[in-house]
N, C-alpha and C positions, 0 to 999 in steps of 0.2 A: 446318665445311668448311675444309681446307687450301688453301691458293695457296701455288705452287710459282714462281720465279722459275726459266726453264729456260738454260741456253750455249745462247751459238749463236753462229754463223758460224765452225766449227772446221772448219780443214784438216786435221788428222791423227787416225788413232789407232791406238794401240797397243801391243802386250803382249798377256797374256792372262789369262783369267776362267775360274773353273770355277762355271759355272751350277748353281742351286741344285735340288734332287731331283723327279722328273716330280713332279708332281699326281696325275693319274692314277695314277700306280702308288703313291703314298703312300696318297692316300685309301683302294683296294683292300686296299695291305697290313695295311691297320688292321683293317677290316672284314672281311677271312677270317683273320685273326688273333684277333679275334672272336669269328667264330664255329666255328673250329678248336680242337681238344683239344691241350695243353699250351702248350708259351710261345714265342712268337715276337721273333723280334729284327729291328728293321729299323734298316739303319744308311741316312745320306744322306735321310733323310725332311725331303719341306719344312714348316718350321714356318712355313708363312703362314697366314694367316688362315681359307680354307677348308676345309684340311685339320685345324688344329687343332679349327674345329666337329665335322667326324669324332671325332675324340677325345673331345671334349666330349659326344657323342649316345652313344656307347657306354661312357663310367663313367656317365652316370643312366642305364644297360641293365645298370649293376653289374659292368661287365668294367674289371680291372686295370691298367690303362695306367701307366707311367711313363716321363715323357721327359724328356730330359736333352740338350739343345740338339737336335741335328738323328739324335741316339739313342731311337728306341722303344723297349721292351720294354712286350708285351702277355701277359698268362696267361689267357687263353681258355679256356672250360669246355663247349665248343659251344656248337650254336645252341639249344638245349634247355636251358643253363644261363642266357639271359639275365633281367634283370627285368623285370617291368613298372614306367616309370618314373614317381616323383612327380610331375614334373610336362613340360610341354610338351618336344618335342623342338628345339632349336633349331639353324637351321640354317648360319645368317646369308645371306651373297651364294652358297651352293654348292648349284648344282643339282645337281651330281653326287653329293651327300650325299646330298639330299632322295629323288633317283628310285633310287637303288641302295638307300638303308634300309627304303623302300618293298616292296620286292620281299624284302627279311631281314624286316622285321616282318610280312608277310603270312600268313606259316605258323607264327608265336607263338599259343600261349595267353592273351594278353591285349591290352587297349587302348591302344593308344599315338598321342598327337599331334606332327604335323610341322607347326613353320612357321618361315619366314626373314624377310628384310628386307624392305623394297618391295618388290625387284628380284625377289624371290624371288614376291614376289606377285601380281607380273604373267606369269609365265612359265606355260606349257601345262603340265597334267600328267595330262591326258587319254590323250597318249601313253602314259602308261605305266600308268593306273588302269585302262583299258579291256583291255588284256589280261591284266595280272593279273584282273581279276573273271571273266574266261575262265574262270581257273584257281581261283575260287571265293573271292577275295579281297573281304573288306569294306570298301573306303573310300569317307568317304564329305567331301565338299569344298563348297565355294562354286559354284555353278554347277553342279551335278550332276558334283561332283569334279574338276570343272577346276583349279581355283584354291587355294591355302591358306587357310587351315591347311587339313591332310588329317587325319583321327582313321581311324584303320587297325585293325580289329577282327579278328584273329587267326584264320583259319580254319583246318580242312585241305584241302590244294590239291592239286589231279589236275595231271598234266602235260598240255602243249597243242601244237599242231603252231600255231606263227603266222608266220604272212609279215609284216615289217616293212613300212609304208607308206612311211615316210620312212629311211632310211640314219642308226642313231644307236645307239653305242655303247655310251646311257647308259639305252635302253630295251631291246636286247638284253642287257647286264647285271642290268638287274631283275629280268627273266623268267630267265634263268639262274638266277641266287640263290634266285630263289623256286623253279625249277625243282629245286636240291638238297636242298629239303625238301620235294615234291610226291612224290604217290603216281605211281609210272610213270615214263614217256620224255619230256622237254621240249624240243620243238626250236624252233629259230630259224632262221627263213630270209631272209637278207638282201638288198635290191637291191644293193648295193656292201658289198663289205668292209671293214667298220668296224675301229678300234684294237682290239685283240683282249688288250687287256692281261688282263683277266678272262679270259677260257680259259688263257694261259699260266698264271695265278694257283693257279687248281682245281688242274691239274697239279703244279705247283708245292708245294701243299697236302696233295698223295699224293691228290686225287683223278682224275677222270676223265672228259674232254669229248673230243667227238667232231666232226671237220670234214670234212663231205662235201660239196663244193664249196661252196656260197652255203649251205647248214644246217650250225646247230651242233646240237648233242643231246649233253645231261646227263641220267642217271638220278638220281631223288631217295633219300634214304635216305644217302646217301655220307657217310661220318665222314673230315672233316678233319684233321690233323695238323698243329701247330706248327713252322714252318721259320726259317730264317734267309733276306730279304730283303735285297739291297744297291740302293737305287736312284739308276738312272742319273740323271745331267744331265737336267731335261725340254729337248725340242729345242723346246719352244713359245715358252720363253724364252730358250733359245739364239737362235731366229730373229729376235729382235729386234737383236742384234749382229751376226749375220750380215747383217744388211741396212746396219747401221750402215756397217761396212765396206765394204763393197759402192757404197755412195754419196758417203761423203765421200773427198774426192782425200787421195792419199797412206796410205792406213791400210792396219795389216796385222799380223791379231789371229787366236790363237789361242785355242778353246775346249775346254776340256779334259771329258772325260767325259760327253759327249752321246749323251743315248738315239737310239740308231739303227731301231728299230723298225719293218721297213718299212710297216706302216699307219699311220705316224707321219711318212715323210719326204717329202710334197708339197711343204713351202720344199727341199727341197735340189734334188729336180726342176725347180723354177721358176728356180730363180737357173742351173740348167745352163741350162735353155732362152734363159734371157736373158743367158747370155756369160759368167756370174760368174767368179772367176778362184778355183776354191777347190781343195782336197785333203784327202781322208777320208783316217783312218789307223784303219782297224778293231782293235778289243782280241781279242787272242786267247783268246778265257774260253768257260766251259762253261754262264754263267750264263742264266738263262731270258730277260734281256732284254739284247742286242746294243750297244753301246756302242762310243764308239772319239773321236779329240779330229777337229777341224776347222780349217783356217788358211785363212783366206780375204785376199782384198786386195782395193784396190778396182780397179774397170776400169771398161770402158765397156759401157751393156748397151742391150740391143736390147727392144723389144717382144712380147709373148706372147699367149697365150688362155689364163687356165685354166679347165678346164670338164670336165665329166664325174665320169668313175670318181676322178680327180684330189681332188674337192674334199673329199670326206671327211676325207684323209688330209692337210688344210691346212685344215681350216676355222677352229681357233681364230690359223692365220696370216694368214688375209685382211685383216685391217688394215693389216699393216705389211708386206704385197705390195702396197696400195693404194700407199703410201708409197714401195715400191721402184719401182713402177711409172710416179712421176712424174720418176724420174731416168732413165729408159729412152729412147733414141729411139724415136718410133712411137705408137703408141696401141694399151693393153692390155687386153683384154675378160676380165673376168672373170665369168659364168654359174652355172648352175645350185647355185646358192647361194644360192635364199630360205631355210633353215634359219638361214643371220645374222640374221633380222630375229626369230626367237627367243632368241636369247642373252642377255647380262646385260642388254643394250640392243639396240636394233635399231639392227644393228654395219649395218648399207646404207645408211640414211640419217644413223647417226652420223659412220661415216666419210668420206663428204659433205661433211657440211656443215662439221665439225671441217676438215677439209684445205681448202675453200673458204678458211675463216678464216684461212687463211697464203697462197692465193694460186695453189692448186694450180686444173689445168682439170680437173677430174673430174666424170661425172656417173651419176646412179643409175637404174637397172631394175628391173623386177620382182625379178627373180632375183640381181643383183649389180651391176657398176659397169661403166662406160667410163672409163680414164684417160690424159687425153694429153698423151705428153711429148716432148720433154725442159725441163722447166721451173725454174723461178726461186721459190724459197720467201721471202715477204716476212718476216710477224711477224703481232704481234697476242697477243688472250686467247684462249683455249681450252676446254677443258671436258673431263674425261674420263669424265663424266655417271654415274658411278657404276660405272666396267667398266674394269678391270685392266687390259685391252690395251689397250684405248681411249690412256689415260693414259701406256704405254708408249710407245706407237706414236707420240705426237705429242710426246715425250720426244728421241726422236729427230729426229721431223723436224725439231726446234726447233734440232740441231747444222749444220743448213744455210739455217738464215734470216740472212736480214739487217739486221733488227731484231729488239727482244727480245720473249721470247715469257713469257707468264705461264698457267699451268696453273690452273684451277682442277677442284677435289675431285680434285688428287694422293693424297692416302689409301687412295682406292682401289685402287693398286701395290700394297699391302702383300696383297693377297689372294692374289695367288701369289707376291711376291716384293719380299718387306721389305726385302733390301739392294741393292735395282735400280739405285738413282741413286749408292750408293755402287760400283757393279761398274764402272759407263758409265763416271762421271767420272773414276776409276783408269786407263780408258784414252786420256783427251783428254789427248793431247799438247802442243797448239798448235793 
């Protein structure tokens, strides 16, 4: 376990950062690069840690991968050319490996095992076993498939008409994938619209998804084609600077290259709502995903709600809106957000208790938190219990304590973003 010794009490910051490649759209571009015909190049790809698992799950599936710092190149033979692998699929801390490979090895001719870290082993994956078996998939798990490992027994799969229970990107991606290799029509019908990076992607691919209002529908059989990928800034980890900014006096930081994707931008809505002082400057490009830099300063912010159709489109930022939220005047309700208490950790009563321990007044709900501010950040130890933003999130709060703050299992940043504390500290001025 690493322990982090973190600054604090910093009045300024500034310059600027060009945050490292979404997630989201790394992971995808590997895996339809995959399972696309010819060779794919993706430039801006993050090499953290859960992405690289990606990598890692499709050369034991025998696909060509070569990278070369934040350069992919994949030679992809389709989804028909992969292997059965020797041995276990590994996935480490990345759900969004596990539930999207899921839905690729469904429609293989052979046997393949999925499993990750703890963290991985406590997460649902019901959500996504249960409709793939719709569509006549074999897995089978701990728990009658809940849990991992998952050994996923290769069928052939009919397309399915399903309504999502819960709003989640990473179980209408499954059933997608698996829907491009099902006999027939595959639809997905969403309560809220989820990050749609997967449908841009198909397209993207030369193939061909369909959105008609809350349903998506992919026909199966579709042969993929090898593209070139450029990927944006993720804004998941831009929002963590952007809040920076945002709260400490004097700062005033520019982020260059940040996915703008609007099922992607609920922090930049929140920080409008609550007074933030910033200015988009959109890329004029033709590319599948919307980009453009960010300058923000700090000001004074007011109190909010977020809740509703909102949270999807902010759910991996809820942490470190918690965070903004206690430099806010007012008290911030944040709602319909028990999906946190699934994630790497159960991010509602992590961020809690984590933010207690510096001094924050915040308190938790079923669904999400009460936070009331405008408050005073003391110090103390910490924890970022094994989950990336956790550890980021309190990364920051640590630049407005007043004593010092010590992190324990910092390590855990490296899974979306190995050069974080080198980005932040490039910008504390004083």
């Amino acid at each position: 376990m690493s322990v982090k010794t973190l600054l604090t009490n910093r009045t300024t910051l500034e310059g600027q950062v060009k945050v490292p490649g979404d997630k989201s759209i790394s992971h995808r571009a590997v895996m339809f690069g995959s399972i696309a015909n010819g060779i794919t190049r993706i430039e801006n790809f993050l090499p953290g840690e859960d992405c690289l698992s990606t990598i890692s799950c499709f050369r034991q599936l025998g696909v060509d991968i070569v990278r070369d710092g934040s350069n992919v190149t994949v030679t992809g033979k389709g989804a028909d050319g992969l292997n059965q692998p020797e041995n276990k699929l590994y996935v480490g801390n990345s759900g969004t490996t596990i539930r999207l490979m899921m839905g690729i090895l469904s429609g293989l001719p052979f046997t393949s095992t999925l499993e990750g870290d703890e963290s991985i082993a406590r997460r649902p994956m019901t959500r996504v076993t249960l409709p793939l078996g719709k569509m006549g998939a074999s897995i089978m798990g701990r728990n009658n498939g809940e849990f991992t490992p998952l050994t996923v027994q290769g069928q052939k799969l009919h397309g399915i008409t399903y309504e999502l229970p819960v709003a989640s990107a990473q179980v209408k991606s499954a059933i997608l994938l698996a829907g491009l290799q099902a006999e027939g029509e595959t639809i997905v019908i969403e309560p809220v619209k989820t990050r749609d990076h997967t449908e841009r992607m198909i397209n993207q691919f030369d193939g061909n998804v369909e959105r008609d209002g809350d349903a998506v529908k992919v026909t199966g059989g579709q042969m993929l084609k090898g593209t070139h990928i450029n990927v944006p800034g993720d804004i998941s980890s831009a929002a963590f600077f952007l809040v920076a900014a945002a709260i400490v006096p004097g700062s005033d930081i520019i982020l260059r290259n940040v996915g703008l994707n609007p099922t992607r931008t609920g922090i930049v809505d929140v920080l409008s709502a609550m007074g933030a002082d910033f200015i988009i400057e959109p890329y004029e490009s033709e590319a599948a995903e919307p980009a453009g830099d960010i300058r923000i300063k700090y000001s004074k912010l007011n109190s909010t709600i977020v809740e509703g159709d909102l949270i999807p489109r902010l759910i991996d930022e809820i942490p470190v809106i918690a965070l903004l939220a206690t430099q806010a005047e007012g008290t911030t309700i944040i709602k319909d957000a028990g999906e946190l208490k699934v994630k790497e950790t159960n991010r509602i009563d992590t961020v809690v208790n984590e933010l207690k321990k510096l001094g924050a007044n915040i308190e938790a709900t079923d669904d999400g938190m009460v936070i009331h501010g405008k408050q005073s950040l003391e110090g103390g130890t910490v924890s970022a219990h094994g989950d990336h933003r956790i550890g980021m999130m309190l990364s920051i709060a640590a630049l407005l304590c007043k004593r010092d703050v010590t992190l324990e299992q910092s390590e855990a940043i490296a899974v979306s973003y190995p050069g974080f504390f080198d980005d932040l500290y490039s910008l504390v001025k004083k």
